[in-house]
C-alpha positions in Angstrom: -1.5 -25.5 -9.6 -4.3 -25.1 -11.7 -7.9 -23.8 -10.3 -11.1 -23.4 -11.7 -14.2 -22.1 -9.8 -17.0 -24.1 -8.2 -20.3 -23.9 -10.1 -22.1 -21.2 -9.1 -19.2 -19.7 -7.0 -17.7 -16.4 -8.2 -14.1 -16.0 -6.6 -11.7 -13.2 -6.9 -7.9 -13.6 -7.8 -5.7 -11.5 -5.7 -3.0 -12.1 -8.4 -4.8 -10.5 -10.8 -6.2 -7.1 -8.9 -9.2 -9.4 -7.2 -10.3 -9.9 -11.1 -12.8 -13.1 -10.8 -10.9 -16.1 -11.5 -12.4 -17.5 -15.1 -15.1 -20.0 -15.2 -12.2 -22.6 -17.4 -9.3 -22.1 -14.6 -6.1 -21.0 -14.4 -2.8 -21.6 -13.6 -2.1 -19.9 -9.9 0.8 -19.8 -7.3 0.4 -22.5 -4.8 -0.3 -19.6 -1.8 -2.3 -19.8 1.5 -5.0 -18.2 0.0 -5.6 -20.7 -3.2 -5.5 -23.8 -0.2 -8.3 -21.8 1.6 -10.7 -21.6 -1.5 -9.8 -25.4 -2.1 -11.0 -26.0 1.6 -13.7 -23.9 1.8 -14.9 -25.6 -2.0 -15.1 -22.3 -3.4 -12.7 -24.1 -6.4 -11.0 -27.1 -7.2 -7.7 -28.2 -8.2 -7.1 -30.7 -11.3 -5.4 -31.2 -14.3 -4.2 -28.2 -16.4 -6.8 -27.6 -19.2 -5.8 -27.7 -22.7 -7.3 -24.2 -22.9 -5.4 -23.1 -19.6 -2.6 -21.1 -19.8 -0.4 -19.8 -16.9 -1.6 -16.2 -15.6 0.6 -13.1 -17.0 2.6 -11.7 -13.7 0.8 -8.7 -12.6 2.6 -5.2 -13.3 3.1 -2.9 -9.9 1.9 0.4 -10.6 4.4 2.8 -12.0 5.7 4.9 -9.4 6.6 8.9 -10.7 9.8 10.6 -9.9 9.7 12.8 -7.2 10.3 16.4 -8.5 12.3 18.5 -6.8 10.4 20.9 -4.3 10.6 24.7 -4.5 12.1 25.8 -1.5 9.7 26.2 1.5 11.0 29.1 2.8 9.9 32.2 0.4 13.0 34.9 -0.7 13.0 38.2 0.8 12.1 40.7 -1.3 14.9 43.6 -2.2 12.4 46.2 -0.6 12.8 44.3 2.5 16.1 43.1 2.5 17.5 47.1 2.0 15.4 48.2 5.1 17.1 45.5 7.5 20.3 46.3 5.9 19.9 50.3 6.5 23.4 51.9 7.0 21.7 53.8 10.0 20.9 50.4 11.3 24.2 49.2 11.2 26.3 51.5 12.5 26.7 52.9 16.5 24.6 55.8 17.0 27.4 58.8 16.9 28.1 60.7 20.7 29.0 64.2 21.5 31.6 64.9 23.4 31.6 68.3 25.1 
């Protein structure tokens, strides 16, 4: 349906990012929100202008890869890693035997 504003009225197009709807009209989905601004008189419908054409589709926002995350859990260094893996650590404390 084609829209152009009120005079004097400035009114945002949610299809566009809330960009103000031009003063010559546009081309817009027949949505909930257009009927509203019909009722309220903030624009009127009417025959497509010569100048009117329809409104590009908006483009979503790119969305980035997700990169893959270093691991959350640090490596031990080889410092600490030899003293946990100290052969007197490991083995059985030795017993005399009399």
């Amino acid at each position: 349906m084609f829209v152009k504003p009120a005079p004097g009225r400035s009114v945002p197009n949610p299809e566009r990012g809330f960009d103000l709807l031009p003063e010559t009209g546009m081309i817009v989905p027949r949505t909930s929100y257009w009927l509203r601004r019909i009722a309220d008189g903030d624009v009127s419908e009417g025959p497509v202008a010569a100048t009117a054409a329809p409104a590009p589709p908006v483009e979503p926002p790119a969305v980035a890869e997700p990169t893959p995350a270093a691991s959350p859990v640090p490596a031990r260094s080889r410092a600490s890693a030899s003293k946990s893996q100290s052969p007197a650590a490991t083995t059985a404390p030795a017993t005399s035997e009399a």
